[in-house]
C-alpha positions as CSV (number, residue, x, y, z in Angstrom):
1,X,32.2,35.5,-44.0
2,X,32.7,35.0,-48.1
3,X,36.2,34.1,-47.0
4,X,35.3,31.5,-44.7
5,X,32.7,30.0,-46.8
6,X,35.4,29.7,-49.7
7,X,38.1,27.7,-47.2
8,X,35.4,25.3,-46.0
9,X,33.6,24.6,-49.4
10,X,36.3,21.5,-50.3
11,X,36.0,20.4,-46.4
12,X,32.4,20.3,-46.5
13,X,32.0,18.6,-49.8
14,X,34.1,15.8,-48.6
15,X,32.0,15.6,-45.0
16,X,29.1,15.4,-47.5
17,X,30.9,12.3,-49.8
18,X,31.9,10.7,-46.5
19,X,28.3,11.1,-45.0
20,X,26.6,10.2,-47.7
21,X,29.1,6.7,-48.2
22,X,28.2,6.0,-44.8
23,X,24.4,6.5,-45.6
24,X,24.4,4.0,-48.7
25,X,26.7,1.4,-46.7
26,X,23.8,1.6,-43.9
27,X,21.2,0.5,-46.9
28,X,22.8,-2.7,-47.8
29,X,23.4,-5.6,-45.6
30,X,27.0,-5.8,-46.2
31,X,27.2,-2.2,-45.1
32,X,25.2,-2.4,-42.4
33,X,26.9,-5.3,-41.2
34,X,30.7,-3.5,-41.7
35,X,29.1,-0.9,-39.3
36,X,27.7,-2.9,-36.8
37,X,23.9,-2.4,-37.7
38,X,21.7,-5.3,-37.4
39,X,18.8,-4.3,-39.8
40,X,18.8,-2.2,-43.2
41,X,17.7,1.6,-42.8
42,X,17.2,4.1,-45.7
43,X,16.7,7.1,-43.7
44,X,19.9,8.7,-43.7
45,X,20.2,7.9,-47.3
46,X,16.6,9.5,-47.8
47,X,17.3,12.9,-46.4
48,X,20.6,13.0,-47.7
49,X,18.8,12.8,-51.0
50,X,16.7,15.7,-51.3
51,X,14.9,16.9,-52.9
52,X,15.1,14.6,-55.3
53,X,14.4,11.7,-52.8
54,X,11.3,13.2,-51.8
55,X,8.8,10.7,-53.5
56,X,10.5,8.0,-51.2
57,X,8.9,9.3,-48.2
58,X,5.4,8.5,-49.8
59,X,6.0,5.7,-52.2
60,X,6.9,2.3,-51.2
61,X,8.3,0.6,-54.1
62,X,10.4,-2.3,-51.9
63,X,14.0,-2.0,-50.8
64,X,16.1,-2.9,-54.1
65,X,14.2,0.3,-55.9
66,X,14.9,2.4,-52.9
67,X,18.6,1.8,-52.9
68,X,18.7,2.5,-57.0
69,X,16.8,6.0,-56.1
70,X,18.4,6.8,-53.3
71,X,22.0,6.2,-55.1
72,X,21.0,7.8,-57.7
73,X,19.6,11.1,-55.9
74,X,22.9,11.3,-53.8
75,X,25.1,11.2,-57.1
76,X,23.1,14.5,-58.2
77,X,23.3,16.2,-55.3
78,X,26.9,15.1,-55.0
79,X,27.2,16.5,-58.8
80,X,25.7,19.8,-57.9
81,X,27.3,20.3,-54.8
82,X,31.0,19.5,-56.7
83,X,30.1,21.9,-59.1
84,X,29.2,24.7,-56.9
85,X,32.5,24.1,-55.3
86,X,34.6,24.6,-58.8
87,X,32.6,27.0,-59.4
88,X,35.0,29.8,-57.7
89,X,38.3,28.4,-59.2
């Protein structure tokens, strides 16, 4: 199980990059429009962001300071997550 764990870690932190890309895209218009969306949504972005992104959920602060939070609470999970991945080399 260790094993596996250890051949998926660099797999699964770029499935996480990729997801959360996708997510931010989805929260600007431009994004949205690349992807075919017709309206701006910051779910995905929001639970991609725990914990840190928690306050979103019961705060609304308007959509420029969402995006700010919700890029920044992606680039620290996305910092944790890359170190936790290094960790083992």
């Amino acid at each position: 199980m260790l094993r596996t764990i250890r051949l998926l870690r660099w797999p699964l932190l770029l499935a996480y990059a990729v997801a959360g890309a996708l997510a931010l895209m989805l929260a600007t218009p431009n994004g949205g429009a690349i992807l075919g969306q017709s309206g701006l949504t910051f779910l995905p972005a929001k639970i991609l962001g725990l914990p840190w992104s928690a306050p979103l959920f019961l705060f609304d602060d308007g959509p420029v300071t969402a995006l700010a939070v919700v890029g920044i609470c992606y680039g620290l999970n996305l910092g944790v997550l890359l170190m936790v991945a290094r960790s083992e080399d």
